[in-house]
N, C-alpha and C positions, 0 to 999 in steps of 0.2 A: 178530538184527537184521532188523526187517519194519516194515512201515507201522504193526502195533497198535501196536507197542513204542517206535519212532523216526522221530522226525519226518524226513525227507526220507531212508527208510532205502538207498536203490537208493543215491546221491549217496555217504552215508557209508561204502558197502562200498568204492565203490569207491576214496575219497579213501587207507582203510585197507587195500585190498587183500586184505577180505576176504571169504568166502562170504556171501551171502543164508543168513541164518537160524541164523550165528554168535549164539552166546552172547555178550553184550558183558560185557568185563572195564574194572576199575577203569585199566588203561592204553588202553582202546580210549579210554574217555572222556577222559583227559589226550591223546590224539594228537590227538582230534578239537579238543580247546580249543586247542593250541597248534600246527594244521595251520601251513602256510602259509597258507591260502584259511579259516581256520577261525574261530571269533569273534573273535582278536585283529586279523583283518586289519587295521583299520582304527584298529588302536591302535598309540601311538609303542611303540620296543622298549626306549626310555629310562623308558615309563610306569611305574608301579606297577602291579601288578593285585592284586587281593585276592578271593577266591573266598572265596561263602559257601555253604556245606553245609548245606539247608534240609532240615525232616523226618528228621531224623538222629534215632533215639531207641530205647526200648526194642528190641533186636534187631536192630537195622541197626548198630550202635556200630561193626564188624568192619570192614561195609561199607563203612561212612562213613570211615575209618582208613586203607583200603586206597586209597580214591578221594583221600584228603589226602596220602597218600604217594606216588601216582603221578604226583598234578599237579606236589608240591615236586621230584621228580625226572625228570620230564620236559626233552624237551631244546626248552630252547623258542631256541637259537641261529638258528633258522626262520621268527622273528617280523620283519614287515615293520618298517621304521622308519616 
């Protein structure tokens, strides 16, 4: 986690509690979507959301698998109304 890699990366460590220059995992990114303060903020928690997985393809397949599994089991019971 750094400025090449992630946009506002100082912010995200610390939302996640973790080091400067962590390896981001496919549940870093499901915590990050379903922070308190993180893009649902300002979405109902009765909403729907639907998350789409762009650039997903040859060689990422695992990747992409792993970050759909993290979001569908994330706790997102932390989402604003």
């Amino acid at each position: 986690m750094n400025e090449a890699h992630v946009h506002r990366s100082t912010l995200l460590c610390e939302r996640l509690g973790r080091a400067a220059e962590s390896t981001i995992t496919a549940e870093d990114v499901a915590a990050a979507f379903f922070h308190r303060d993180g893009y649902l903020k300002k979405i109902g928690s009765d909403s729907e959301v639907i998350v789409y997985i762009s650039k997903a393809g040859a060689g990422t397949e695992d990747v992409a698998r792993q970050l759909a599994f993290a979001l569908r089991t994330a706790d997102t019971g932390s989402r604003n109304p």
